[in-house]
C-alpha positions in Angstrom: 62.9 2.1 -28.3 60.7 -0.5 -27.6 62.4 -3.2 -24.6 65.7 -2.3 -25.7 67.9 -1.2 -22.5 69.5 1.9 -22.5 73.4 1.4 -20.9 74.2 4.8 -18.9 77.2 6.2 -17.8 77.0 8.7 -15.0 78.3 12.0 -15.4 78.6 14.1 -12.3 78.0 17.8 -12.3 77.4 20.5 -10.3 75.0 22.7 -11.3 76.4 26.2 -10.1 79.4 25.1 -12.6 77.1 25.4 -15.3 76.0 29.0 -14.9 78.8 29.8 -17.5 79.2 29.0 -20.7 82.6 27.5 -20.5 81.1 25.1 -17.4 78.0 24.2 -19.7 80.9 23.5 -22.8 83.0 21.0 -20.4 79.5 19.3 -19.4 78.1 18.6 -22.9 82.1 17.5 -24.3 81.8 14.8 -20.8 78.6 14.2 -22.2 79.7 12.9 -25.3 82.4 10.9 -24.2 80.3 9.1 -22.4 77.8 8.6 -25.1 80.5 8.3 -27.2 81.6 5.2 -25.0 78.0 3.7 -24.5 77.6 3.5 -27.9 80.7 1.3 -28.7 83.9 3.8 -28.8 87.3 2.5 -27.1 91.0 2.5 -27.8 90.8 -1.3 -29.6 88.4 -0.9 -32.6 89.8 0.7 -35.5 89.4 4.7 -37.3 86.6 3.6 -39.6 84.2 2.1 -36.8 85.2 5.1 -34.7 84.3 7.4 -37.2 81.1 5.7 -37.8 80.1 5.4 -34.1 81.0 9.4 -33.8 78.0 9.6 -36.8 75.8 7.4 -35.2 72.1 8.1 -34.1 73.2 6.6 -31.0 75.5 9.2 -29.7 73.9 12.3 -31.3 70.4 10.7 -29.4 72.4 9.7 -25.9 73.8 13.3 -25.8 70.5 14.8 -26.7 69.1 12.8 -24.1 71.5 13.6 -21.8 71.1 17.5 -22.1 67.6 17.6 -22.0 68.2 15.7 -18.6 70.2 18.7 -17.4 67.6 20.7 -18.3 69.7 23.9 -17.9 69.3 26.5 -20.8 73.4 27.1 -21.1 73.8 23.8 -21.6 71.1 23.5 -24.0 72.6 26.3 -26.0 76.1 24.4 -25.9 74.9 21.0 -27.1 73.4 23.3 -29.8 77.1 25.2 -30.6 78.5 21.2 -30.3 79.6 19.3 -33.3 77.1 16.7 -33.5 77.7 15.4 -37.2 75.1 14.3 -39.2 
């Protein structure tokens, strides 16, 4: 990453929430909206950027980041279940 800055978005949770698995779903789909947004995604850039930005090593690395933040093995196994394309 070198002296690149990393933009964040915060995204409150609270942790007795993610003690099921629909809690640790909701957390990892905030997630990546938020990565999705930090990494260029809004309502004024057309479907083919979008489409690329939901590709991107930027959001599948920001919502891997993210998760391994929570540190919180339901929400580890959701990010796993989550479609983060290739």
């Amino acid at each position: 990453m070198g002296d690149e800055e990393v933009q964040r978005i915060p995204v409150t949770f609270y942790r007795a929430d993610l003690a099921t698995a629909p809690g640790a779903r909701d957390l990892v789909a905030r997630i990546d909206r938020a990565a999705l947004t930090v990494c260029g995604d809004s309502t004024a850039i057309g479907s083919e950027l979008r489409r690329a930005i939901e590709r991107s090593d930027c959001r599948r690395d920001a919502v891997m980041r993210a998760v391994r933040d929570v540190n919180d093995l339901n929400v580890d196994y959701a990010a796993g279940q989550y479609d983060l394309e290739d």
